[in-house]
N, C-alpha and C positions, 0 to 999 in steps of 0.2 A: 504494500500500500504506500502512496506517498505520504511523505511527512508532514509537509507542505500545507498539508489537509484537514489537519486537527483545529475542530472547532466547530466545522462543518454540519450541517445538519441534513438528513433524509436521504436521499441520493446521491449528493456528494461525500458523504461518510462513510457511504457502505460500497459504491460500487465506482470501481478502478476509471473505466472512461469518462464517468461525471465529475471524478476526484482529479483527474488529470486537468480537464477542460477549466474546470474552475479555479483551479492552479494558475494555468496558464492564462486565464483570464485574468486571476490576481494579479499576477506579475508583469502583465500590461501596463495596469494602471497605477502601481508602484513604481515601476520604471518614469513614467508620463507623469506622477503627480511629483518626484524628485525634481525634475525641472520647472513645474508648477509653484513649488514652495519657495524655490530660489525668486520668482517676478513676483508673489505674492509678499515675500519680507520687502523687498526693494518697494514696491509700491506704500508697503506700509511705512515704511522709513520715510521715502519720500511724503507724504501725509505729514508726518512726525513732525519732521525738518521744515515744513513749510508752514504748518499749524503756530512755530514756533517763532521762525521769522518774519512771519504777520503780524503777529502782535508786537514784536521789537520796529516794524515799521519799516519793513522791508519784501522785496519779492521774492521764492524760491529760487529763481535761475536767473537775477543779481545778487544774489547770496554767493550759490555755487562760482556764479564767475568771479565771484572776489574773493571768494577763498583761491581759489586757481592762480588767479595772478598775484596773489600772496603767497604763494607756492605753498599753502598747506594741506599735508597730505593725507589727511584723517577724510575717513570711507564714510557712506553713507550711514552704516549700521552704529558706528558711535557719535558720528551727530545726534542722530535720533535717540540713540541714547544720551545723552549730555541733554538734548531740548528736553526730555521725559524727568531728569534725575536732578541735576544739576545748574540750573539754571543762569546762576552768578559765570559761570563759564560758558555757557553758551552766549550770552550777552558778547561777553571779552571777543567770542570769535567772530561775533556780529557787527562789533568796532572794527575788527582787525580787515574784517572783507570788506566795509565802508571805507576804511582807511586807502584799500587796493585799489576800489574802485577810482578814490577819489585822484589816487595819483597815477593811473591808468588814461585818467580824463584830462588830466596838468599834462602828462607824455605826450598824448596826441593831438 
């Protein structure tokens, strides 16, 4: 029997072809929902991060572009966490991407 199969109820419990199909059907959507959960955190980050710099009085993608040209290199997933946790730091880094911005604007 497969092992794979424990849990199963009726006719995928007892008999081999239904246990196999349902398997294999499992492991579809395991496969499919692994790259799933990667665009659903980013989305949610993304959310996080912009919930965050809305209220400091700024837009999500003039945030991002002033973190970049400040060259700092902290990922979506601890933004979002800093906007959720931390706040006094999130502020600091929302100075620092105004800050970029502004001398990105004096550059050109």
């Amino acid at each position: 029997m497969i092992r794979a199969a424990k849990g199963f109820r009726m006719r995928r419990s007892k008999l081999y072809r239904y246990a196999s199909d349902a398997v294999d059907h499992g492991r579809q959507y395991a496969f499919r929902d692994r790259r799933v959960k990667k665009r659903t955190f980013r989305a949610l980050w993304q959310i996080r991060i912009n919930a965050a710099v809305r209220a400091a009085g700024m837009t999500y993608s003039r945030f991002m572009e002033g973190l970049k040209a400040a060259k700092v290199g902290l990922d979506r997933k601890v933004l979002a966490d800093l906007a959720a946790t931390d706040n006094g730091a999130f502020s600091e880094l929302v100075k620092v991407a105004q800050n970029a911005l502004k001398a990105k604007a004096a550059k050109a």
